[in-house]
C-alpha positions in Angstrom: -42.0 -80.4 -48.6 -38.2 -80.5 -47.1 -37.0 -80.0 -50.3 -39.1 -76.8 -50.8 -37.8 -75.6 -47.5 -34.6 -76.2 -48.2 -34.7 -75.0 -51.8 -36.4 -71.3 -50.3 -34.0 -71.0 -47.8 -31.0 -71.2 -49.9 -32.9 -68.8 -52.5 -33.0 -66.6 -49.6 -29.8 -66.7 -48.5 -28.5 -65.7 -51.8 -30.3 -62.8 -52.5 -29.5 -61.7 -48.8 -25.8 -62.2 -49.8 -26.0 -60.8 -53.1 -27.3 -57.2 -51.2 -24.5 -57.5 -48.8 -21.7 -57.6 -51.5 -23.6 -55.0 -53.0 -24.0 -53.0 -50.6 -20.3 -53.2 -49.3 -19.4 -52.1 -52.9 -21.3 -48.8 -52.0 -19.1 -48.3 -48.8 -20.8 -49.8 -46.2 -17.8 -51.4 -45.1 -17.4 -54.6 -43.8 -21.0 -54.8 -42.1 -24.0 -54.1 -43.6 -27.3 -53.0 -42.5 -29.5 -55.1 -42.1 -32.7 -53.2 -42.1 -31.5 -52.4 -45.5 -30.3 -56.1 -46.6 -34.1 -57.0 -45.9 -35.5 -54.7 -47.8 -33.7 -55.5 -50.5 -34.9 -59.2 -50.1 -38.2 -57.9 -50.5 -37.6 -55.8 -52.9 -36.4 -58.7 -55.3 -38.8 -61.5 -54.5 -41.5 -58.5 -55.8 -39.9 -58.3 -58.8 -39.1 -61.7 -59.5 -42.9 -62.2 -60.9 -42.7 -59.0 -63.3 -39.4 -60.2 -65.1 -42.6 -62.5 -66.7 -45.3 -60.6 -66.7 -43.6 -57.4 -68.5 -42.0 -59.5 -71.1 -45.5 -61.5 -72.2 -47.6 -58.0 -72.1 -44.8 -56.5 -74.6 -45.2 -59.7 -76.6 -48.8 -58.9 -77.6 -47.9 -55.3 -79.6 -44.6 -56.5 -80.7 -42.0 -58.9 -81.3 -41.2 -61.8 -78.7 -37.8 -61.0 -80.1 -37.7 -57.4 -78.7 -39.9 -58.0 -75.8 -37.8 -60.3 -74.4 -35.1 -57.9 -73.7 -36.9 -54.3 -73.5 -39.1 -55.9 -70.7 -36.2 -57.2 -68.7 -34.3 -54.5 -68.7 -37.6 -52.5 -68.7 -38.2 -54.8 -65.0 -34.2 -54.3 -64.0 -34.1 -50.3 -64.3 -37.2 -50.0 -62.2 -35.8 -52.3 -59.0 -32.6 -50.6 -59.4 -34.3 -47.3 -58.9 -36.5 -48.3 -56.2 -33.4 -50.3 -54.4 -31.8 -46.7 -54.6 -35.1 -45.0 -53.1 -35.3 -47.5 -50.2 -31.2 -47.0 -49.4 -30.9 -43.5 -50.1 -34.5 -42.1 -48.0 -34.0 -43.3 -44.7 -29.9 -42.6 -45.1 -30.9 -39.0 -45.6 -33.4 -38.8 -43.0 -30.9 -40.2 -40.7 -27.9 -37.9 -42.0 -30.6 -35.1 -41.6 -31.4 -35.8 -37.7 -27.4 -36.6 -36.6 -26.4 -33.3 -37.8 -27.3 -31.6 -35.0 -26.0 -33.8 -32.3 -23.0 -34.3 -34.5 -22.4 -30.1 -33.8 -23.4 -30.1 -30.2 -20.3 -31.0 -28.7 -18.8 -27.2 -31.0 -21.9 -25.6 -30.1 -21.1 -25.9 -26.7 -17.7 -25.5 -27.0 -18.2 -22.3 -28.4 -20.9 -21.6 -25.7 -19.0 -21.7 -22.2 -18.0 -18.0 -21.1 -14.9 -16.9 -21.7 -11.5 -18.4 -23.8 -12.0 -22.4 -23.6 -9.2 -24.4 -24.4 -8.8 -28.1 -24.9 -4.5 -29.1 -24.2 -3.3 -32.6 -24.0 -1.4 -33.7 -21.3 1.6 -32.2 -22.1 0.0 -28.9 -21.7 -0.1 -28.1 -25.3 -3.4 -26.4 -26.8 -5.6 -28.7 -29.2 -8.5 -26.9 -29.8 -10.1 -23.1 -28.9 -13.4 -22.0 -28.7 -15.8 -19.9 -26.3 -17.9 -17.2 -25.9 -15.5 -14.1 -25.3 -12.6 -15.7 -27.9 -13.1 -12.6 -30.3 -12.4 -10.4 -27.2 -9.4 -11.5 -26.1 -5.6 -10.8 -27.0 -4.9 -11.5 -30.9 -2.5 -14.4 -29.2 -5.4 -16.3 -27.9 -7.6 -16.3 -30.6 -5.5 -19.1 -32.4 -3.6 -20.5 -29.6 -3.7 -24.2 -31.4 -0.1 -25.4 -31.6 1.4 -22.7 -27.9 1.3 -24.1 -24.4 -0.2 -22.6 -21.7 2.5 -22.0 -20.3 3.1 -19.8 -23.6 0.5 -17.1 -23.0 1.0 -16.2 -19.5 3.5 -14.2 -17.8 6.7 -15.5 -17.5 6.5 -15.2 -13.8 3.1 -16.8 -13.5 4.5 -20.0 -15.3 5.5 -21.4 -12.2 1.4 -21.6 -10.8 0.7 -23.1 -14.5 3.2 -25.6 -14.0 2.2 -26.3 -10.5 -1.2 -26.4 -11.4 -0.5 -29.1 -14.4 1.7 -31.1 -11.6 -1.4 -31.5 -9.3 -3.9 -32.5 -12.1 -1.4 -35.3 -12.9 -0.9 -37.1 -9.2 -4.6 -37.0 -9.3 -6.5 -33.2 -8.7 -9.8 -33.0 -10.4 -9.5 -29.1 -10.9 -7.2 -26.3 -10.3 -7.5 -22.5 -10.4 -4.2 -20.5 -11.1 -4.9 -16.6 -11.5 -2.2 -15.3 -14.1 -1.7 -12.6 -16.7 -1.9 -12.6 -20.0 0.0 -10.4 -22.4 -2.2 -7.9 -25.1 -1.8 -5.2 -26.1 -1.0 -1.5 -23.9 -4.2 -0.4 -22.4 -4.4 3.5 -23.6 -6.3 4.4 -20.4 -4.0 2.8 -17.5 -1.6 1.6 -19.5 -1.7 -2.2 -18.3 0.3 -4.6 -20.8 -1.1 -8.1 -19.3 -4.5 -8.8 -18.8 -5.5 -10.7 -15.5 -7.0 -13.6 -16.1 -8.3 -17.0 -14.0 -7.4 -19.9 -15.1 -10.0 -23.1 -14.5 -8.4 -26.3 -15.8 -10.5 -29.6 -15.4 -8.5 -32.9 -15.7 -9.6 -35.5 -18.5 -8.4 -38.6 -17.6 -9.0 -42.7 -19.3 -10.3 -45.7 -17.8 -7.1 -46.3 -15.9 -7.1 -42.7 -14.4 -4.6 -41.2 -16.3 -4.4 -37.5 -17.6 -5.0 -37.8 -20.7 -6.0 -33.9 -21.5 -7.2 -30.9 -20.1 -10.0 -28.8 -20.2 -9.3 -25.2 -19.6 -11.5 -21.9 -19.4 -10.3 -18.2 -19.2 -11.8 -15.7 -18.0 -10.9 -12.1 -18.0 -11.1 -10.9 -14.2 -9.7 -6.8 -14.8 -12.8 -5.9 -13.5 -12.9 -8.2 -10.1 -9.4 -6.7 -9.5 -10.1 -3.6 -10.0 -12.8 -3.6 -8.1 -10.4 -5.2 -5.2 -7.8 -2.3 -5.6 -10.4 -0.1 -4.7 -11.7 -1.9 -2.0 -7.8 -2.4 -0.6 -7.0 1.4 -1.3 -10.3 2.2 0.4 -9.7 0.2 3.6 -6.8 1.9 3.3 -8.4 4.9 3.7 -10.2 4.3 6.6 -7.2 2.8 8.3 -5.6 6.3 7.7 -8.3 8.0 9.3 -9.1 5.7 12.4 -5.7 6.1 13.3 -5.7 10.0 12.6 -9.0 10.0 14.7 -7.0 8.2 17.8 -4.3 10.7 17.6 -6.6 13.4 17.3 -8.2 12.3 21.0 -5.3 11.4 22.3 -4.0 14.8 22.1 -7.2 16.5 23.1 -7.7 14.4 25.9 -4.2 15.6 26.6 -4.8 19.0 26.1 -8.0 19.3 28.0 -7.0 17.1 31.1 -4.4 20.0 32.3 -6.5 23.0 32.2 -9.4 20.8 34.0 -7.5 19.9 36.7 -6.4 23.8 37.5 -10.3 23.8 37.6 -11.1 21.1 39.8 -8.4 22.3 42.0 -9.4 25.8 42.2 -12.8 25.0 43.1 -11.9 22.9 45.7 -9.9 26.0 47.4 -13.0 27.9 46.4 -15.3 25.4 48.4 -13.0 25.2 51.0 -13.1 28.5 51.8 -9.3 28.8 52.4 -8.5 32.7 51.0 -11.9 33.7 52.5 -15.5 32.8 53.2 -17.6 33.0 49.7 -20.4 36.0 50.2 -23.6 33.8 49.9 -24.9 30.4 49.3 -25.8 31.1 45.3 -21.9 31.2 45.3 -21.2 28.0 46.8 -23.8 26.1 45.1 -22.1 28.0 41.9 -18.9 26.5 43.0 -20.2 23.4 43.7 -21.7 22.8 40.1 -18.1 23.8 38.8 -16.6 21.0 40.4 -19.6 18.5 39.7 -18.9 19.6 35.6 -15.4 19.7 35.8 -14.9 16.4 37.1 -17.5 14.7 34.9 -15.6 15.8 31.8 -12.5 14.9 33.6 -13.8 11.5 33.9 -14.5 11.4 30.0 -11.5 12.6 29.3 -10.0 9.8 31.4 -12.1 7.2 29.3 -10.7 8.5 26.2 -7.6 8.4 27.0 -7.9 4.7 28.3 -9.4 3.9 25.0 -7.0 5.2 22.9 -4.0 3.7 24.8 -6.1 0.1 24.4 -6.5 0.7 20.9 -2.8 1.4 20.2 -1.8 -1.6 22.6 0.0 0.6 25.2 -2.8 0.0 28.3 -0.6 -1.9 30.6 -1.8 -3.7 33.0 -0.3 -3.8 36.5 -1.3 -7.3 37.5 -1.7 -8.0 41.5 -3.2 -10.6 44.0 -6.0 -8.7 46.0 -9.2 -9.8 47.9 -12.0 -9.1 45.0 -14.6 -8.9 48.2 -12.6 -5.5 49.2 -13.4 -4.3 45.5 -16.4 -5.3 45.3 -17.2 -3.7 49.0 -15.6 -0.3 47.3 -17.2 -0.1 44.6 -20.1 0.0 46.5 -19.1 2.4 49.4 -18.7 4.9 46.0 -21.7 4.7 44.7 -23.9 3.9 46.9 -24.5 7.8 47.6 -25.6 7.5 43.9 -27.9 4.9 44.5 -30.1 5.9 47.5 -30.3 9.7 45.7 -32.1 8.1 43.3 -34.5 6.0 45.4 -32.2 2.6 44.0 -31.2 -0.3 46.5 -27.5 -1.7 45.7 -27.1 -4.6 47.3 -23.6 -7.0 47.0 -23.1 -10.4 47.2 -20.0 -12.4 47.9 -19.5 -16.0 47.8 -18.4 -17.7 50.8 -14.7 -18.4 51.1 -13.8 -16.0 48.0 -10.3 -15.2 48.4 -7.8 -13.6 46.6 -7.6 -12.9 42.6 -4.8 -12.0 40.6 -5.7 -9.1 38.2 -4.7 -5.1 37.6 -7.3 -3.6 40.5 -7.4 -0.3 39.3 -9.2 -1.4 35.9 -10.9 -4.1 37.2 -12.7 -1.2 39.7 -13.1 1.0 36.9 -15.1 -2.0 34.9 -16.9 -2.6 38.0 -18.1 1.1 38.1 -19.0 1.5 34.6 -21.3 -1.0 35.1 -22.6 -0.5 38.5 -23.0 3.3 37.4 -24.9 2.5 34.1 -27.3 0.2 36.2 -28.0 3.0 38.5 -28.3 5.3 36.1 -31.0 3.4 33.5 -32.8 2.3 36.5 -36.1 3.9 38.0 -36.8 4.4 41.8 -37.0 1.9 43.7 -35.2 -0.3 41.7 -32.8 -3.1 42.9 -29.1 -3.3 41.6 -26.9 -6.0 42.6 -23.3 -7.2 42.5 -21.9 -10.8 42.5 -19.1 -12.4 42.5 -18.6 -15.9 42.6 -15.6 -18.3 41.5 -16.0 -21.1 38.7 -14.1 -23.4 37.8 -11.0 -21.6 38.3 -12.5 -18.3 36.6 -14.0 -15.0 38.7 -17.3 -14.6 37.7 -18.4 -11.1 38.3 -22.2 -10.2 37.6 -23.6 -7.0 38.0 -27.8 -7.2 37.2 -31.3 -4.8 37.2 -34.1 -3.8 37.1 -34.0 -0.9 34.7 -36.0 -0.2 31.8 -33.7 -3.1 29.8 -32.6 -3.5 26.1 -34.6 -4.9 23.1 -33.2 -7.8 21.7 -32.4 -6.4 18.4 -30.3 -3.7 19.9 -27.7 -5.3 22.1 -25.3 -5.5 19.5 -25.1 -1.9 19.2 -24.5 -1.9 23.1 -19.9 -1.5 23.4 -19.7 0.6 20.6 -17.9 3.9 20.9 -19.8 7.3 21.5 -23.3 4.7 20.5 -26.5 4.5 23.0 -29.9 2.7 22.2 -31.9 5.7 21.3 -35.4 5.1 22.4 -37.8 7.7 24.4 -36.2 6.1 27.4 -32.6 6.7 27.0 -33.2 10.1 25.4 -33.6 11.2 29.3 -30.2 9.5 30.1 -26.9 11.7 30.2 -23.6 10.1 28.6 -20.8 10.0 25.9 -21.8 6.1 25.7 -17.8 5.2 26.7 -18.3 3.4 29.4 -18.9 0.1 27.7 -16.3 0.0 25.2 -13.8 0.8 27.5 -15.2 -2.1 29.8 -15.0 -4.3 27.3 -11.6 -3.3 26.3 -10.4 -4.2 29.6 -11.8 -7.5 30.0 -10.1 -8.4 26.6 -6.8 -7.2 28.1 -7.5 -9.3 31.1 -8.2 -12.7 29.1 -12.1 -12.5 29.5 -15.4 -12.3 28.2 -18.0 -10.0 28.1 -21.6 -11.4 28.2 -25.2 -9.3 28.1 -28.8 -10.6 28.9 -31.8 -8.2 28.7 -35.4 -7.8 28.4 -37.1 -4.4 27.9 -39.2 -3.5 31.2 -37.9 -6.6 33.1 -34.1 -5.7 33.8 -30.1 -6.7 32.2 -28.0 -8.9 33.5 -24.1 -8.6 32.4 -21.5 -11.2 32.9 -17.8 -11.1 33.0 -15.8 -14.3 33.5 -12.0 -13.8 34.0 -9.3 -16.1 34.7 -8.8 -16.0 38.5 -5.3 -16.7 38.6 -4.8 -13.9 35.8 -3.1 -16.5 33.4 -5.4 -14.8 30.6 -3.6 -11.3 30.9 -2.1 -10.2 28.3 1.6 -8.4 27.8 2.0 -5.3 26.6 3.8 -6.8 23.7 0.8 -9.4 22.9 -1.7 -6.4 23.6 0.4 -4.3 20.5 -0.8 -7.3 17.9 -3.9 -7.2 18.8 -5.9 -4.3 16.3 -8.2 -3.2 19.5 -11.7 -1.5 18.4 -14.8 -1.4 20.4 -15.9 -3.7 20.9 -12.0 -5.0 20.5 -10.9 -7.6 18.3 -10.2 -10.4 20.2 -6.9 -13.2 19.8 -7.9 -16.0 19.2 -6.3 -17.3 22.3 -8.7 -15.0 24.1 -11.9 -16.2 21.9 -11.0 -19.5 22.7 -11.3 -18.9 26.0 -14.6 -17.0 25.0 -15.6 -20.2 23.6 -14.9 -22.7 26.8 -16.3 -19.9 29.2 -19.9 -19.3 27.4 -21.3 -22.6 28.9 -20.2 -21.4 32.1 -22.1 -18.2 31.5 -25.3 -20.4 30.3 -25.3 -21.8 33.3 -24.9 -19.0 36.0 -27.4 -16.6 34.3 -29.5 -19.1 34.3 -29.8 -19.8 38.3 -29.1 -16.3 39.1 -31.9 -15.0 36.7 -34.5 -17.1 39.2 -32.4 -16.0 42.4 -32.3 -12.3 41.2 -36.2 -12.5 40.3 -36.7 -13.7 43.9 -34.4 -11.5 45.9 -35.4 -8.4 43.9 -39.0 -8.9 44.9 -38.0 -9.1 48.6 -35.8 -5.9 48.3 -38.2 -4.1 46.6 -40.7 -5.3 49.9 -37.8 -3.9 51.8 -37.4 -0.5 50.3 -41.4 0.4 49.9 -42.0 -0.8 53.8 -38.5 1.5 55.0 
């Protein structure tokens, strides 16, 4: 039985090595297949019994002479052909499903948007394909053989070679926008076309650049669209600062006559050149000098702005007690106040000395927003003014209990010439100045400008300046700064912003329950007087 074995197996192994030279014959190489060596094995141990069989059949209607032959060769041509059929089927079937994948990596070379290119590392094209190729400059659409540096501007091949020098000491990607010469435009008459560049390194196991992998894109219309964005920013540049000239020299205009106004009704009232003949004239007089100095007073505001805006508000910096400032701010309007059935009320922190600031505007923030509260809030009301040091900053905090903000309006609150119109304010008289030029102020001064407010319940603003005015800023400093209102702050100033706004947190948080609490027992107060 070993002998059998051994005998089999050695039969075996030479019909598996006869298919193997014969297969490398056909071009298989120096391997064969071996799903294919088998079924040739097969293939000839089934035809082994028919190199017999064939032969005796053909000896029964002829010759054993001719049978011998025709039947083996009869045998031969049939394994031949099926040995072909079982080679040559599942080749083709297999040629027929790689086709595809072999194309993929074209079709999607051809795919991606825009010019692709494919350079080695030298920079030199290998290889172009995309989308847009049939649109683009005759010179890119066979660039094989041209650098990159080739098809863009000659001053743009500085940014190509840049670009290249980073993808080499180890960048992954790089974006160079350059231009790209084609043909004169007829309609604007542009010789280069501007293009992005996005190259994507390609690098071997050992992380070197061993090619690139660029796409173009045409980007005419992105900058066009940018030039009209730039020339229209332009635009309204132009005409802001043709608007602040225009006040300015209104403001100017009107402040002269309205003083001979303001004057001459004052001699009127006065009654120096002669007693007026009845009361209808004095009250006559009297409402003359009421509208002459309101519109003085906007015209004032205006004028403050635009001197802000064009960084020409200087301020006059001093030490002063802020409790005398306070106090006067008060002693103004508290005539205001009790007209109107409103209880102003001031508090002071104990020990609060001096503070180094210009006084004039810091009174005039003060009674912006002292007047506002007044004026939004209903009789028998409670307005009150604090001030209070922290941390080295004055903490001023003027609160309600007006008719308040809704939440998604405060951000229109500061704007110029801008009130929230709801059938509250409707009843309310003002230009809506007051705020921006508040705000304007406190950004001169180093500060920040903070607004709490709920609708029915009362508003709560907060200003936090640096007490030893180290936060003021110089007339040069304020010309750099592109003031609007609300102003554009440095960001020197929003830093401080920043480091004051926790600070702010925390005050409006306590004074929020204090307030509740004391404007209860002044409102007590004022129904029992």
């Amino acid at each position: 039985m070993r002998v059998l074995s051994n005998i089999g197996l050695r039969v075996v192994a030479t019909v598996d090595h006869t298919a193997v030279r014969w297969l490398q014959h056909l071009g298989e190489g120096d391997v064969a297949r071996a799903g294919e060596v088998v079924a040739l094995r097969c293939l000839a141990f089934a035809a082994l019994p028919s190199f017999i069989i064939v032969p005796l059949l053909l000896a029964v209607v002829m010759a054993p002479s001719l049978a011998l032959p025709l039947g083996v060769a009869i045998v031969f041509s049939f394994f031949l052909a099926l040995a072909t059929a079982v080679i040559a089927l599942p080749r083709s079937r297999a040629e027929r499903l790689a086709a595809p994948v072999a194309d993929t990596d074209q079709v999607m070379f051809d795919a991606c948007p825009g010019l692709v290119l494919f350079a080695d590392a030298a920079g030199r094209i290998q290889r172009a394909g995309g989308r847009e190729r049939n649109r683009m400059p005759s010179m890119l659409i066979e660039p094989v053989g041209l650098t990159l540096a080739d098809i863009v501007h000659v001053s743009d091949r500085i940014a190509v070679g840049q670009a290249f020098d980073a993808l080499r000491l180890g960048a992954e990607s790089m974006v160079v926008d350059a231009r790209v010469e084609r043909p004169v435009d007829p309609e604007n008459g542009r010789q280069f076309m501007p293009s992005r560049m996005d190259m994507t390194a390609v690098r071997n196991e050992f992380s070197d650049l061993v090619a690139v992998f660029v796409q173009l894109r045409d980007v005419s219309e992105e900058m066009k669209l940018r030039e009209e964005i730039r020339l229209g920013a332009e635009e309204v540049r132009s005409a802001h600062e043709a608007k602040s000239r225009f006040l300015a020299a209104v403001s100017h205009e009107l402040r002269t006559p309205l003083n001979a106004i303001l004057g001459f009704s004052d001699v009127l009232a006065g009654e120096y050149f002669g007693k007026l003949a009845n009361d209808r004239q004095c009250e006559y007089v009297g409402l003359i000098r009421q509208s002459g100095a309101h519109l003085l007073s906007v015209v004032n505001t205006m004028l403050d702005m635009s001197k802000i805006e064009a960084g020409r508000y200087e301020l006059m910096t001093e030490p002063f007690m802020i409790a005398d400032a306070v106090e006067a701010c008060r002693a103004m309007l508290d005539l205001q106040a009790r007209e109107k059935g409103v209880t102003l009320t001031t508090r002071i922190q104990r020990g609060l000395g001096e503070v180094t600031a210009d006084r004039r505007a810091l009174q005039q923030v003060m009674i912006n927003l002292v007047g506002n509260a007044i004026k939004f809030t209903e009789a028998h009301g409670v307005v009150s003014v604090d001030a209070a040091l922290s941390d080295g900053d004055l903490v001023l905090t003027v609160s309600d209990t007006g008719i308040g903000i809704a939440a998604d309006k405060l951000n229109q609150i500061g704007q110029p010439f801008v009130q929230v119109q709801d059938h509250y304010t409707r009843a309310y008289e003002g230009t809506g100045l007051g705020l921006s030029l508040v705000k304007g102020l406190v950004a001169l001064h180093g500060g920040t400008f903070a607004m709490a407010s709920h609708p029915g319940v009362g508003t709560v603003v907060t200003i936090v300046l640096p007490a030893d005015g180290s936060g003021v800023l110089g007339a040069s400093e304020a010309a750099e700064i592109a003031f609007e209102f609300p102003p554009r702050l440095t960001s020197a100033v929003e830093n401080q912003r920043l480091l004051a706004h926790d600070k702010i947190g925390r005050l409006e948080t306590d004074q929020l329950d204090i307030q509740a609490q004391d404007f209860a027992d002044e409102r007590a107060e004022a129904k029992i007087a």
